[in-house]
C-alpha positions as CSV (number, residue, x, y, z in Angstrom):
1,X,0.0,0.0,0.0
2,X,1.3,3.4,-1.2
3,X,2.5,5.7,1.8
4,X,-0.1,8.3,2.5
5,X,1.0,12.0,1.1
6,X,0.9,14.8,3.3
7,X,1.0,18.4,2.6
8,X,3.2,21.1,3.4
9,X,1.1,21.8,6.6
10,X,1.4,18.4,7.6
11,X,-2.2,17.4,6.3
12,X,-3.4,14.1,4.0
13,X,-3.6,14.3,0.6
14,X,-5.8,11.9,-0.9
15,X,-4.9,9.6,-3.9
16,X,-8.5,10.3,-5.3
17,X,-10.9,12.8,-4.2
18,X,-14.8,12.5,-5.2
19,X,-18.3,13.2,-4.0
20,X,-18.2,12.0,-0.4
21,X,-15.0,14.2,0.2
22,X,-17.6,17.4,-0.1
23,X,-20.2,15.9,1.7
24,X,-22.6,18.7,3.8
25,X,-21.0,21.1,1.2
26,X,-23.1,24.3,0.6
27,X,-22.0,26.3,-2.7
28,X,-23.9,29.4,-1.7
29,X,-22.6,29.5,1.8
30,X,-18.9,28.7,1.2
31,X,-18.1,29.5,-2.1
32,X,-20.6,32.4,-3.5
33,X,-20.1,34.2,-6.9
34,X,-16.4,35.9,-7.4
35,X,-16.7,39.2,-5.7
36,X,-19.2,38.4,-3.4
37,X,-19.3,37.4,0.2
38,X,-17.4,34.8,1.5
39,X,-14.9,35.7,-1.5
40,X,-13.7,32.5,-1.5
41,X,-13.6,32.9,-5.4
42,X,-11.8,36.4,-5.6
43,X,-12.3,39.6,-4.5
44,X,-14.1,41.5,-7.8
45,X,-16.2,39.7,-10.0
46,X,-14.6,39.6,-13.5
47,X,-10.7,39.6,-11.8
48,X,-8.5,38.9,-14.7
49,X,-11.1,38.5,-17.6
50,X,-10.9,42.5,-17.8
51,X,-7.5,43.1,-17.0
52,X,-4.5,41.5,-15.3
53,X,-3.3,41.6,-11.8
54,X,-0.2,44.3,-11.0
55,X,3.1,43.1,-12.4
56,X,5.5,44.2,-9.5
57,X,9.2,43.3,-9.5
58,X,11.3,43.6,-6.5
59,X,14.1,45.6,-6.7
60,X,16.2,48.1,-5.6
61,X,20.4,48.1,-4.9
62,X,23.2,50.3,-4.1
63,X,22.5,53.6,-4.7
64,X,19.3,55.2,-5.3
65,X,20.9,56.3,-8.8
66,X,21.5,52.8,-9.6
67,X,17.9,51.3,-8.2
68,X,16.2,54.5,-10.7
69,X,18.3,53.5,-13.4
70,X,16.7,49.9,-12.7
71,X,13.2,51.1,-12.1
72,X,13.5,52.9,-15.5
73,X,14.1,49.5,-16.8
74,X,11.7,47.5,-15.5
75,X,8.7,50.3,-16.2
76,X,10.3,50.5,-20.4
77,X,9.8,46.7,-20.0
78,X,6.2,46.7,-18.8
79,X,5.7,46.2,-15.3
80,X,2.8,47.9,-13.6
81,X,4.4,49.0,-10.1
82,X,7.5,49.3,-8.8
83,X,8.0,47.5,-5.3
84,X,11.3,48.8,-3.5
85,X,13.9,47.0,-2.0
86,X,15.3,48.9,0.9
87,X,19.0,47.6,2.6
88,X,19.2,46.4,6.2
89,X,20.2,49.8,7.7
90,X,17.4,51.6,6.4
91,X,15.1,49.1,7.3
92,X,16.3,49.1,11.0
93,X,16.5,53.1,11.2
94,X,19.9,54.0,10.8
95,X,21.8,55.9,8.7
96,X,24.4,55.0,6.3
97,X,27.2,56.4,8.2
98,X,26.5,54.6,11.7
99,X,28.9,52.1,13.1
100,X,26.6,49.4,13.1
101,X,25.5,50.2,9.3
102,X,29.2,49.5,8.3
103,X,29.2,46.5,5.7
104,X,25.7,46.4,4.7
105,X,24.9,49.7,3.3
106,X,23.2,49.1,-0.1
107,X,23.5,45.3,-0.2
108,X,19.9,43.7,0.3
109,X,18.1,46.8,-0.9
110,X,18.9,50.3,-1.7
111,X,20.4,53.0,1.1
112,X,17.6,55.9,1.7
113,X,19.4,58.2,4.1
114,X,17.2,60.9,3.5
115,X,15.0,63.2,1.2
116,X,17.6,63.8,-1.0
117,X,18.0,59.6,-1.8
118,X,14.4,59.8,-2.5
119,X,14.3,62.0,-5.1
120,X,17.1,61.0,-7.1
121,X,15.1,57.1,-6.3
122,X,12.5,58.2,-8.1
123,X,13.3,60.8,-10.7
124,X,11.7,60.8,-13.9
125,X,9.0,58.4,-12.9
126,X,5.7,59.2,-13.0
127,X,4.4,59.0,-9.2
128,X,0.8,59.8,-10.1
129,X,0.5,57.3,-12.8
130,X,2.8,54.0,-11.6
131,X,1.4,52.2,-8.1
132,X,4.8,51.7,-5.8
133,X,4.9,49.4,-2.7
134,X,7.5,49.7,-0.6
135,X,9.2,46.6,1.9
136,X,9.5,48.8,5.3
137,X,8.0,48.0,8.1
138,X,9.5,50.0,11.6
139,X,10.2,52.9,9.8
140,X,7.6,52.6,7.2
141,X,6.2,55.4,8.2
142,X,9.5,57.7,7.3
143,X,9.8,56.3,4.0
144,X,5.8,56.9,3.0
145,X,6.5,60.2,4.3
146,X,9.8,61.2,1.9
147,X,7.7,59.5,-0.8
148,X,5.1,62.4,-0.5
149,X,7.2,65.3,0.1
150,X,8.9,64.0,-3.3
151,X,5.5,63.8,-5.2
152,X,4.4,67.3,-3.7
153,X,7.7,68.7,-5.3
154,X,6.4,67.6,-8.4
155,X,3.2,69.0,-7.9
156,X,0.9,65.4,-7.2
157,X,-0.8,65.6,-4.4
158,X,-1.5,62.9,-1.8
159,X,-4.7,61.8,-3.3
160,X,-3.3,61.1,-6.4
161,X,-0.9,58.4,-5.1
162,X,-1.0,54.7,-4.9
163,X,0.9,52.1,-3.6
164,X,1.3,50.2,-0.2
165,X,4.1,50.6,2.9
166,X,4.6,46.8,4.4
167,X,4.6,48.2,8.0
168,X,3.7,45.4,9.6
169,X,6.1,45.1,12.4
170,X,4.5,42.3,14.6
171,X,5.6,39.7,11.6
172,X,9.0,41.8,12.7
173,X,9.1,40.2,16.1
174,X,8.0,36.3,14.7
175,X,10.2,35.7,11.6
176,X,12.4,38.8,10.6
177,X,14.0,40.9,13.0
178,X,14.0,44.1,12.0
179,X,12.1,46.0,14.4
180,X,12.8,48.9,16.5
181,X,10.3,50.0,18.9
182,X,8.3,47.5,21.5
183,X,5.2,46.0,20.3
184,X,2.9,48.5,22.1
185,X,4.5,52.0,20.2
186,X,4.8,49.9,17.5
187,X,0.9,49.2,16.8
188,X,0.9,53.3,18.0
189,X,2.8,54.2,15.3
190,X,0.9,52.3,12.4
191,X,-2.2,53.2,13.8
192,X,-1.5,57.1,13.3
193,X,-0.6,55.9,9.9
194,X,-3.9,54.5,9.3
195,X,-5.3,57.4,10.8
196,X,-2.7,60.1,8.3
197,X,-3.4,58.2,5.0
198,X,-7.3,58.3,5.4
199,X,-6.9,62.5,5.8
200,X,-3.7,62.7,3.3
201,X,-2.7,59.8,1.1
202,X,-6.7,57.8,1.1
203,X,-5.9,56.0,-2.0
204,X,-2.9,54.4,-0.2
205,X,-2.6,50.9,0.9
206,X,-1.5,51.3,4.9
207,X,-0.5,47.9,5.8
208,X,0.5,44.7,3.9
209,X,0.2,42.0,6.5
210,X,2.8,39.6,5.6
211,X,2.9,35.8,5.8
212,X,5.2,36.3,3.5
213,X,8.5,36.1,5.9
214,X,6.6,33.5,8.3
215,X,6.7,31.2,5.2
216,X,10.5,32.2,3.9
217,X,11.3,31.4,7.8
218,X,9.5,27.8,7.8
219,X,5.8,28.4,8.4
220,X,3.5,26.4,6.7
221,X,0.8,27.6,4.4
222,X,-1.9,26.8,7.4
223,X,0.7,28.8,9.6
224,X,1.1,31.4,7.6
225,X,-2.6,32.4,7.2
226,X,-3.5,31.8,11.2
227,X,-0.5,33.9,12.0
228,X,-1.1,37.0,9.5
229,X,-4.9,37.3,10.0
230,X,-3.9,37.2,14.0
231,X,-1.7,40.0,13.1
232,X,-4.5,41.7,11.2
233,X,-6.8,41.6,13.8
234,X,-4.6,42.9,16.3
235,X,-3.8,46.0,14.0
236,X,-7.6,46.2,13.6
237,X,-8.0,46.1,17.4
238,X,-5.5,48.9,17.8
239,X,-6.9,51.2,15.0
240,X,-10.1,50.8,16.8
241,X,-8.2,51.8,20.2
242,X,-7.3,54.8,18.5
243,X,-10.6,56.0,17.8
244,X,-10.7,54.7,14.1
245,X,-14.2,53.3,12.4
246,X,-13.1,49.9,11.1
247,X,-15.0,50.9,7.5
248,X,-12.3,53.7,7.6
249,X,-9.3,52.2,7.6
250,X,-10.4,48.6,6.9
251,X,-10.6,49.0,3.3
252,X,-7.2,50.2,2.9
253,X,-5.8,46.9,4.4
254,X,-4.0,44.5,2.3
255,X,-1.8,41.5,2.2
256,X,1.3,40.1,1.7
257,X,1.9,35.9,0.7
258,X,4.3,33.4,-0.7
259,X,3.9,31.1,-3.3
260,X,5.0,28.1,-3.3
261,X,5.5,25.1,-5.8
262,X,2.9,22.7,-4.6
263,X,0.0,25.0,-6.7
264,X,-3.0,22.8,-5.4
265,X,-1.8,23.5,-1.7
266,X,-1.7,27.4,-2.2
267,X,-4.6,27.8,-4.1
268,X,-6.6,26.1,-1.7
269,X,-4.6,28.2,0.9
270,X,-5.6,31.3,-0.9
271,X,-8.9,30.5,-1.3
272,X,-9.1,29.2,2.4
273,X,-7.3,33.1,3.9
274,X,-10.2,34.9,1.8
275,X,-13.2,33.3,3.4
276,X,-11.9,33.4,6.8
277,X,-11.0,37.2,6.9
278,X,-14.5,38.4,5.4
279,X,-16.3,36.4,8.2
280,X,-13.7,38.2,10.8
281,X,-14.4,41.5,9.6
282,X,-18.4,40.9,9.3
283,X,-19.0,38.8,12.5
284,X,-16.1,40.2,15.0
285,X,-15.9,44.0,13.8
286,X,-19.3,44.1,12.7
287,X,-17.5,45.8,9.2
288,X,-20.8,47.0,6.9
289,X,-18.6,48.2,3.8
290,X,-17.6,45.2,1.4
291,X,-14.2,46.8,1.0
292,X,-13.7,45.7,4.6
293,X,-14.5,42.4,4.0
294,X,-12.2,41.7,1.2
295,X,-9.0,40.0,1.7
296,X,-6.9,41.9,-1.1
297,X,-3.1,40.7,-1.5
298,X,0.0,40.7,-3.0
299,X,2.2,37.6,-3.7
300,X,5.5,36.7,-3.9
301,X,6.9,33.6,-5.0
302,X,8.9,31.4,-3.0
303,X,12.8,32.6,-2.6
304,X,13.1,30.0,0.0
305,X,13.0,27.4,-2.3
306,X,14.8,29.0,-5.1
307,X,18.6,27.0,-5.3
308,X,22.0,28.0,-5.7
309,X,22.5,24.8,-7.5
310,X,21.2,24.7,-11.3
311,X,19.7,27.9,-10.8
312,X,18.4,27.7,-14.4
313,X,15.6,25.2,-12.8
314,X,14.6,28.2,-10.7
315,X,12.9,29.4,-13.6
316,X,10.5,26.3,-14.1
317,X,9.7,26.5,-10.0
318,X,9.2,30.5,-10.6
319,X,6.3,29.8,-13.2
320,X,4.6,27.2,-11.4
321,X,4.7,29.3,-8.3
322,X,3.6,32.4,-9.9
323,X,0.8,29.9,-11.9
324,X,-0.1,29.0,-8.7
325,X,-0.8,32.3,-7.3
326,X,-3.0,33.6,-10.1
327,X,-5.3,30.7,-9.4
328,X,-5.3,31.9,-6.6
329,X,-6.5,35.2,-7.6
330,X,-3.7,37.5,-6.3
331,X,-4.3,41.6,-7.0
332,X,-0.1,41.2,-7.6
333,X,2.7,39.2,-8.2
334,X,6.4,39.5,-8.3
335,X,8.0,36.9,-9.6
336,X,11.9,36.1,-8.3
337,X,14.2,36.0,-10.8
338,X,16.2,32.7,-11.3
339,X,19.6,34.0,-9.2
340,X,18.1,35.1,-6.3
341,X,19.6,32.5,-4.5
342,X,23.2,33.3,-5.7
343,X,23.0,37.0,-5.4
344,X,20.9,40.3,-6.5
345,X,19.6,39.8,-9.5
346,X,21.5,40.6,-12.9
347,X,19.1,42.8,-15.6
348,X,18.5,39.8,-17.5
349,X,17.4,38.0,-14.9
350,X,14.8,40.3,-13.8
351,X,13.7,40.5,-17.3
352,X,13.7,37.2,-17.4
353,X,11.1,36.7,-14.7
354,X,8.7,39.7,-15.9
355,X,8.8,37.9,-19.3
356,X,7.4,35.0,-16.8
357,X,3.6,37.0,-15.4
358,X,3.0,38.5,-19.1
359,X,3.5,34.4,-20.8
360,X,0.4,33.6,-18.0
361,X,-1.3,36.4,-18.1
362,X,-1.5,36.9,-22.7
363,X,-0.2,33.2,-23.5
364,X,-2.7,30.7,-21.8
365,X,-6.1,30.8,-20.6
366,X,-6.1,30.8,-17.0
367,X,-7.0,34.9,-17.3
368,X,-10.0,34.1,-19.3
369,X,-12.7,32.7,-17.0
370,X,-12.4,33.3,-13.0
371,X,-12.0,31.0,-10.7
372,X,-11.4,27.7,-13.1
373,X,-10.8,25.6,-9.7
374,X,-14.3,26.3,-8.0
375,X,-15.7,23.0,-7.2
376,X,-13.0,21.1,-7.9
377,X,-13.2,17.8,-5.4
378,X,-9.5,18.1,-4.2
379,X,-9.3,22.0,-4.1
380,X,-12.9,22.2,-2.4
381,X,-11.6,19.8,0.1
382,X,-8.0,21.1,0.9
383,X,-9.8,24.8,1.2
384,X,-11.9,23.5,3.6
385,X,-9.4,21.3,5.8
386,X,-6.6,24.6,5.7
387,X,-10.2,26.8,7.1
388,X,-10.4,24.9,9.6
389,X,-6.3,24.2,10.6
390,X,-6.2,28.0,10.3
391,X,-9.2,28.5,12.9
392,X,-7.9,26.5,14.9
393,X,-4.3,27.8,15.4
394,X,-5.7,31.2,15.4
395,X,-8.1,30.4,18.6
396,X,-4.5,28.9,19.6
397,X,-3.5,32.5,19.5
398,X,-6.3,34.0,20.7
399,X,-6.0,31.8,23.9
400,X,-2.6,33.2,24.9
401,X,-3.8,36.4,24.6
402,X,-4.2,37.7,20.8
403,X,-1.0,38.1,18.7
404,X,1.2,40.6,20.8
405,X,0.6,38.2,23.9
406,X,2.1,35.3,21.6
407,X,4.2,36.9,20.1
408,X,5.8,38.0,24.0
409,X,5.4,34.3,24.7
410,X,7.2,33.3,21.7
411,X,4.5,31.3,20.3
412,X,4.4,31.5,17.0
413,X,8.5,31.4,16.5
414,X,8.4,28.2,18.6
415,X,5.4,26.9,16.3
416,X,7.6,28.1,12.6
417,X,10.4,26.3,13.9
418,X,9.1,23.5,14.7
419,X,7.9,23.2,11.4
420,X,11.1,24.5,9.5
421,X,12.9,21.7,11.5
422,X,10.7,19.5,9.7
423,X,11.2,20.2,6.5
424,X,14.8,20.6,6.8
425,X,15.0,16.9,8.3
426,X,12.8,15.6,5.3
427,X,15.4,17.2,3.0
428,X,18.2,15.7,4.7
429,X,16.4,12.1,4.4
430,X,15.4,12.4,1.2
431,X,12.2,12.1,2.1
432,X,11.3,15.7,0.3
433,X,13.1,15.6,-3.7
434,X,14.7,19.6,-4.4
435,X,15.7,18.8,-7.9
436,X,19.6,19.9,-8.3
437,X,20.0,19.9,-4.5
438,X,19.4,16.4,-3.1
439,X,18.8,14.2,-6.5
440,X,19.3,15.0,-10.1
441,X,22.6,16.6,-9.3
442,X,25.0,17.8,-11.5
443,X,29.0,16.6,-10.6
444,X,29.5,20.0,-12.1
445,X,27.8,23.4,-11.7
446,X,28.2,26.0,-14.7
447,X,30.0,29.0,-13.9
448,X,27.5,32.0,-13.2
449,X,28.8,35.5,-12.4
450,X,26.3,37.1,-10.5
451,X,26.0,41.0,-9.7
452,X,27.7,42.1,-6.6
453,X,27.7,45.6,-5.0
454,X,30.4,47.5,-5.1
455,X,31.7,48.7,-1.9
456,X,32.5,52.2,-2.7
457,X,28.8,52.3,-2.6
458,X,29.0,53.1,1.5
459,X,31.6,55.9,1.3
460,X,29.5,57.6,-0.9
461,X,26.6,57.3,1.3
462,X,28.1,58.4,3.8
463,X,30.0,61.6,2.2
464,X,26.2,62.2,0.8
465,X,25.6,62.7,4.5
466,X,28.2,64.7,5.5
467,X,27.5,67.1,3.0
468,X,23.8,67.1,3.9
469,X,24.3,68.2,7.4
470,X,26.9,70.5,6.4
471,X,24.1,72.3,4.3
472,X,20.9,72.1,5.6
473,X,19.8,74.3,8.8
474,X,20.8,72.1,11.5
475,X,18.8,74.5,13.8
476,X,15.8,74.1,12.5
477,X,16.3,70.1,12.1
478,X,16.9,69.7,16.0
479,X,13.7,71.8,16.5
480,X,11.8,69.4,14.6
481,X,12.9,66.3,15.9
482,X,11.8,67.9,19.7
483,X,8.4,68.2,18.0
484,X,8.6,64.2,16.8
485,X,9.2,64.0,20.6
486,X,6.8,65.8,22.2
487,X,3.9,64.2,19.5
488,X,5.4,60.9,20.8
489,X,4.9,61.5,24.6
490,X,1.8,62.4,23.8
491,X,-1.4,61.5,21.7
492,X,-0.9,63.6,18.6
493,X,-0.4,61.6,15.5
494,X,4.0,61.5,14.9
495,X,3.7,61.4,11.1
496,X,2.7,65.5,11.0
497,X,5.7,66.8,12.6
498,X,7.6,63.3,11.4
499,X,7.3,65.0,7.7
500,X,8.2,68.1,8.7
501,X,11.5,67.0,10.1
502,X,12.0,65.1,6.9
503,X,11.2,68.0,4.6
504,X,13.6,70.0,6.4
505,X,16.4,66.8,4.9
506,X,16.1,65.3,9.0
507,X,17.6,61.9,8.0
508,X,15.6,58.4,8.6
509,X,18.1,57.6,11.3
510,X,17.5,61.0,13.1
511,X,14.0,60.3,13.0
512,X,14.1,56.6,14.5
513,X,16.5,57.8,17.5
514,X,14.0,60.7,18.0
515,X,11.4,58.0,18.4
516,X,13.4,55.7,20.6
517,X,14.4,58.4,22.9
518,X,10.7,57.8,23.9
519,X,10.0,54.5,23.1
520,X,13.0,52.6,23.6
521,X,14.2,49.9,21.7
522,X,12.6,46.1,21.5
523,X,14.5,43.5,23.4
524,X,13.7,40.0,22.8
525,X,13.2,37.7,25.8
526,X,15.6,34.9,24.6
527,X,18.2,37.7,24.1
528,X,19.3,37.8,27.9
């Protein structure tokens, strides 16, 4: 008898799947029409048939010159939004010329120091007419903030931008790292953004809730859902603290998931996320506007199971990945390019995996009806049995406390590794086939030369800086930054006197100390 299959959240797969597996199933209740409620079959109701889903591509390097010249690029070669990569220092809210920023300036992501990266970031692109999302999450709110004083100096006013800021920092504390403030200032700070984009910015995106990093650190797809809509629902909970309506902010919510290559799995996944939030939102929040209700993401597919070895095979796990989430019914994809797992991506890589969204969106037909897996035995099935895992694990977390409680307890890192260990022991046995890594080997690899940064990159940055302060009135800088304090001790929304610091060329690592003055800095329990 043939060993029973198992998923990559650990459940049965069936060899056959029929009738009885869909038994007490009720269309109406559990599947509706595509872009109504439960929204288990998308989110509008002609998705792709009219027009395809946002072609991001991930980038960003080095300088800001160098990330525009790439930008430039990837806009001449059709993509529909720019997502920006941003390097470790920026990310953790610290300028380019900081001891602890020595070494990694520019290498995951491009150095934004201040307003004057920004502009040169984004010159000659059209801000009112592209849709830019950019990976940030503790000082998201900095970055947002120099992407509007940069708009308003070309005369486009907040309400004519789009995009999306991550900015979801609890993800920060489970599976990333790069956090700044405790988890209490934290949900302050991305509540007042919620509260600033509704008055200034209303067609921006606030949040992406990420799974995204859960998954890349070893969550499973069931994980990865319970986890990220327990995050949602604790930045819900804290808007709503503030004094925001959830039909205010709620629409401006979106999402953030991986792809992986077992399509049937993530579909269902997909699928499974979707039904689960519209009930949240209707039944706990008591949302009334179907933009609340609608579980609207992004996707990325899966770097974690991208390989150094035969990295041409990437290319074939890239497709089926991205295939996987437009079955799905993402609102976005960026697709990895093939040497991701080698280094940044060469030009012709990242052509390369564009090339990959316009062959399924213009060369087959999954664009031209919606939804093609709706009441499909095995999809139907694994929807329903990842709904109910997900539940499960997120009355798990609701037990402990809700997600900051968990996250303090170390919950849901204790659960992710758990599961990483897993896998990683299947690999090692076998037991789990990674063509090129652990059978069909090659005794030799082909050269590749992949792109590397160049480190003169930093001593730029950081004579950038030096000239900055030399120029700009210093004076009038510290004054701001005491008004970033004072809004902090108190109740007034940061981002107002946040952008005035900025507009006055305050730098993003000014800015975070300002904040952790008051706040402090986030120290994990296993740390001591």
């Amino acid at each position: 008898m043939a060993e029973e299959a198992r998923s990559e959240s650990d459940l049965p797969i069936r060899q056959t799947y029929g009738p009885d597996d869909l038994a007490g199933f009720d269309p109406a209740a559990q599947l509706g029409e595509p872009g109504e409620f439960p929204y288990t079959r998308g989110v509008y109701p002609s998705m792709y048939t009219g027009r395809p889903w946002t072609m991001r591509q991930y980038a960003g390097f080095g300088t800001a010159k160098e990330s525009n010249e790439r930008y430039h690029q990837l806009v001449a070669a059709g993509t529909g939004g720019l997502s920006v990569a941003f390097d470790l220092p920026t990310q953790m809210g610290y300028d380019s010329d900081e001891p602890i920023a020595h070494g990694e300036v520019g290498k995951v992501g491009v150095a934004i120091d201040s307003i004057d990266d920004m502009r040169i970031l984004f010159d000659g692109l059209p801000l009112d007419e592209v849709s830019t999302s950019m990976t940030i999450n503790a000082p998201g709110s900095v970055l947002l903030l120099l992407y509007q004083l940069v708009a308003e100096e070309h005369g486009i006013p907040g309400d004519k931008l789009t995009g999306t800021i991550q900015n979801d920092v609890l993800k920060e504390y489970i599976a990333r790292g790069t956090y700044i403030y405790p988890p209490k200032e934290s949900l302050r700070l991305v509540s007042d953004v919620f509260a600033y984009c509704h008055q200034e910015i209303p067609r921006w995106n606030t949040i992406s809730i990420s799974g995204y990093h859960m998954a890349e650190a070893g969550a499973t797809p069931v994980q990865e859902i319970a986890f990220t809509l327990s995050n949602a629902i604790a930045y819900v909970r804290a808007a709503q603290a503030a004094g925001l309506d959830v039909d205010d902010f709620a629409p401006r919510l979106s999402f953030f998931f991986v792809a992986r290559t077992t399509l049937l799995e993530e579909v269902a996944k997909f699928r499974a996320a979707r039904r689960i939030w519209a009930r949240v939102m209707r039944d706990d929040f008591g949302a009334t506007n179907p933009k609340s209700l609608m579980l609207r993401f992004h996707t990325q597919t899966a770097g974690v199971q991208l390989t150094a070895q035969q990295p041409e095979v990437n290319l074939v796990r890239v497709a089926l990945q991205g295939l996987g989430a437009v079955l799905g019914g993402t609102q976005s994809l960026h697709t990895n390019s093939f040497d991701e797992a080698i280094a940044l991506p060469t030009q012709k890589a990242a052509r390369l995996a564009l090339r990959t969204q316009q062959v399924i969106a213009y060369e087959t037909d999954v664009t031209k009806t919606v939804d093609p897996f709706a009441g499909s035995y095995a999809v139907e099935a694994m929807t329903d049995e990842i709904e109910e895992a997900a539940l499960e694990l997120m009355q798990a977390v609701e037990d402990k406390g809700g997600a900051v409680a968990a996250i303090e307890e170390g919950f849901q890192k204790s659960e992710i590794e758990r599961s990483a260990y897993r896998i990683a022991l299947e690999i090692d046995n076998k037991e789990r086939t990674i063509v090129g890594l652990n059978r069909f080997r090659l005794d030799l690899e082909e050269p590749y030369e992949p792109l590397r940064v160049d480190p003169q990159i930093e001593r730029e940055q950081v004579a950038r800086l030096a000239a900055l302060r030399a120029d700009r009135d210093n004076d009038a800088v510290l004054e701001a930054l005491q008004s970033l304090r004072q809004a902090a001790e108190g109740t007034d929304n940061v981002l107002y006197p946040m952008k005035e610091a900025l507009r006055l060329r305050a730098t993003g690592g000014e800015v975070a100390h300002a904040l952790r003055d008051v706040w402090g800095t986030y120290i994990p329990r296993d740390a001591f």
